[in-house]
C-alpha positions, 0 to 999 in steps of 0.5 A: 785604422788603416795606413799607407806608408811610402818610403823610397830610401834607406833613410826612409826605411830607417825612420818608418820602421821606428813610425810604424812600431809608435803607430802600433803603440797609438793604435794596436789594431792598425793595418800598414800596408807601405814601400819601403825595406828591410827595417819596416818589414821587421816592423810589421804590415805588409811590403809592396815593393821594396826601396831597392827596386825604386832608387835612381841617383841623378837627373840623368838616371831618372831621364833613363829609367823613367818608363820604370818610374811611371810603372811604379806610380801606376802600382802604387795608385792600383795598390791604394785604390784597393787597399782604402787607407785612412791616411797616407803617410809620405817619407821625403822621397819627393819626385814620387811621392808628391805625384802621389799625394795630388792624385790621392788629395783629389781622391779626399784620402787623408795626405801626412807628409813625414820629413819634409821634400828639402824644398829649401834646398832647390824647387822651392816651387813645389810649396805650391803643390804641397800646400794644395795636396799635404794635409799635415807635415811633419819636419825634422830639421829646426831651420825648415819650421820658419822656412814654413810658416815664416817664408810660405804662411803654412803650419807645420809641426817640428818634431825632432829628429827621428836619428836621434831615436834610431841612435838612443833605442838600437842594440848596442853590440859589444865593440870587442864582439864586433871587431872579432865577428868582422876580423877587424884588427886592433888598428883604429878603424876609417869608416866609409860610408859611399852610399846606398845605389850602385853607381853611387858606391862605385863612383865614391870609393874608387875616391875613398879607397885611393888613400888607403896605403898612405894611412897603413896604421889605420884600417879601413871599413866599408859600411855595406848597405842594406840594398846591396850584395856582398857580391857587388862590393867584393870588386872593391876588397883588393887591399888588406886594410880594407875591410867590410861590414854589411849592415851594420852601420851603426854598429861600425861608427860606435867603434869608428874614429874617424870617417868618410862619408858621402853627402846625404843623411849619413853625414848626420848620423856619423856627427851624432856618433861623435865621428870626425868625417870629411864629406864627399861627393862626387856625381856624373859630369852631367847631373853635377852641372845641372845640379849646381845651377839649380841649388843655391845651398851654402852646404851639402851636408846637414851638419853644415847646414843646420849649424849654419857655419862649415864644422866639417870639410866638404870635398865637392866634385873636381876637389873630391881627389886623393890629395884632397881626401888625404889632406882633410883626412890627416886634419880630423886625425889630428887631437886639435882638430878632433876637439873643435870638431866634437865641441860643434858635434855637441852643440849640433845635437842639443839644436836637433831636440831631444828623443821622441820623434818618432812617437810624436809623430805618431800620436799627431798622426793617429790623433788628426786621423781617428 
């Protein structure tokens, strides 16, 4: 059979490389072509274009760079087009992808949609469009099952949660290794994870790093991403506490005791290490106004928001500053507080499900497609 895949993230690029080996497993012959990164391309199949080249960060970014969003919709339909997939399978990354798919559902291509648009969170619209152009839907947060068939009358299938697995099958390093490898000393290590897009980075560590002198028995990590060169962040290495480690963000929070993160899917990954974090995140003065008129969300980060309560401290916009960030900082460092905050980490995990995510899916894909 023939799949094509889109992800437009690094979570994305993460959660379809461990699709495509279980799709691989269901169907041995399978041909993948698909948008995504590095881990997918490690994979196997064939990479279009890279999530690096599609990333934009905020409502005004997307306003500036619209010409180059439109372009890469057009390839994308001429891809397809002569490619002839079985199904197309879509990973969250919903301005483009939900384009996609109601141009592919008046083509009859077979339309799977792999973590869900977080259309709970804002343009609750969009249900419209997915239940006209998604054939199959695949969700990995508890909460999102009742919030579709309950709310929106449309079927889903809960599968888990694809961290889970990415967490359970990686490559453990030895810790003594990586500290050694990275020069890391022997100090307990404040992990900062400031995002995947460039401005995004910038914005956020010039927060994370403003506390680094008044925590001088620690030492500071930045979790580089995959999307971006070691030469982007050698601007922000000017402390001798500060270090840095590219990809290896899993690696790092094995070893991390405590952490900085900016909202998104990493604030997840950092609970499921079972590492304090306070959440941050700080947008352009435009794209924060509009977007605090249009989400209505109790929390941004999926920790709080899948417990339903605040187990981890969000420090948001005007609060997301030095005083702040070295006050809840000083809190998770405390033994206390440390031991409340792991307990909800416990019961978070036991909410997400087990392992086995990723084959589920696969096995629902191949099973509806062959």
């Amino acid at each position: 059979m023939k799949y094509y895949i889109i992800a437009g993230e690094a979570s994305g690029d993460l959660h379809g490389s461990n699709l495509m080996k279980n799709i691989f497993i269901e169907d041995p012959k399978a041909e993948i072509r698909f948008w995504g990164g590095d881990l997918m391309q490690e994979a196997g199949g064939t990479l279009v274009k890279h999530f690096r080249d599609l990333a934009f960060m905020g409502f005004i970014e997307v306003v500036a760079n619209l010409k180059t969003i439109l372009n890469n919709i057009k390839i994308c339909k001429t891809d397809i087009l002569s490619f002839n997939p079985d199904v197309i399978i879509f990973i969250d990354y919903p301005g483009f992808n939900m384009r996609i798919a109601k141009w592919a559902k008046k083509l009859n291509i077979k339309t799977h949609y792999y973590i869900s648009p977080q259309i709970w969170a804002w343009k609750e619209n969009r249900i419209k469009s997915i239940k006209r152009d998604v054939d199959k839907m695949y969700v990995i947060l508890p909460f999102e099952k009742d919030f579709y068939e309950k709310k929106h009358n449309f079927p889903v299938e809960f599968v888990g949660h694809p961290l889970i697995d990415a967490i359970h099958n990686r490559k453990v390093s030895d810790p003594i290794v990586f500290k050694k490898e990275n020069n890391l000393d022997e100090r307990p290590i404040i992990s900062l994870l400031p995002g995947s897009r460039k401005q995004e980075i910038s914005k956020m560590l010039s927060e994370m790093l403003s506390v680094v002198d008044d925590f001088k028995d620690y030492q500071f990590v930045i979790a580089g991403a995959p999307s971006q060169d070691f030469e982007f962040y050698k601007q922000f290495l000017t402390n001798e506490s500060v270090h840095f480690v590219s990809n290896k963000t899993y690696d790092l929070l094995s070893v991390s005791h405590a952490a900085l993160v900016t909202s998104g899917t990493a604030t997840l990954e950092t609970a499921l290490f079972k590492v304090p974090e306070v959440v941050l995140y700080k947008g352009s003065w435009a794209s924060y106004q509009i977007a605090k008129r249009i989400i209505t969300l109790k929390y941004i980060s999926l920790v709080n928001l899948i417990m339903d309560k605040e187990v981890v401290t969000e420090l948001i916009q005007d609060n997301c500053n030095k005083k702040q960030i070295k006050l809840e900082l000083t809190k998770i460092l405390s033994e206390d507080y440390r031991k409340t905050l792991l307990d909800n980490y416990d019961l978070l995990e036991q909410k997400l499900g087990g392992e086995g995510a990723s084959s589920k899916t696969a096995h629902l894909i191949y099973s509806s497609i062959k």
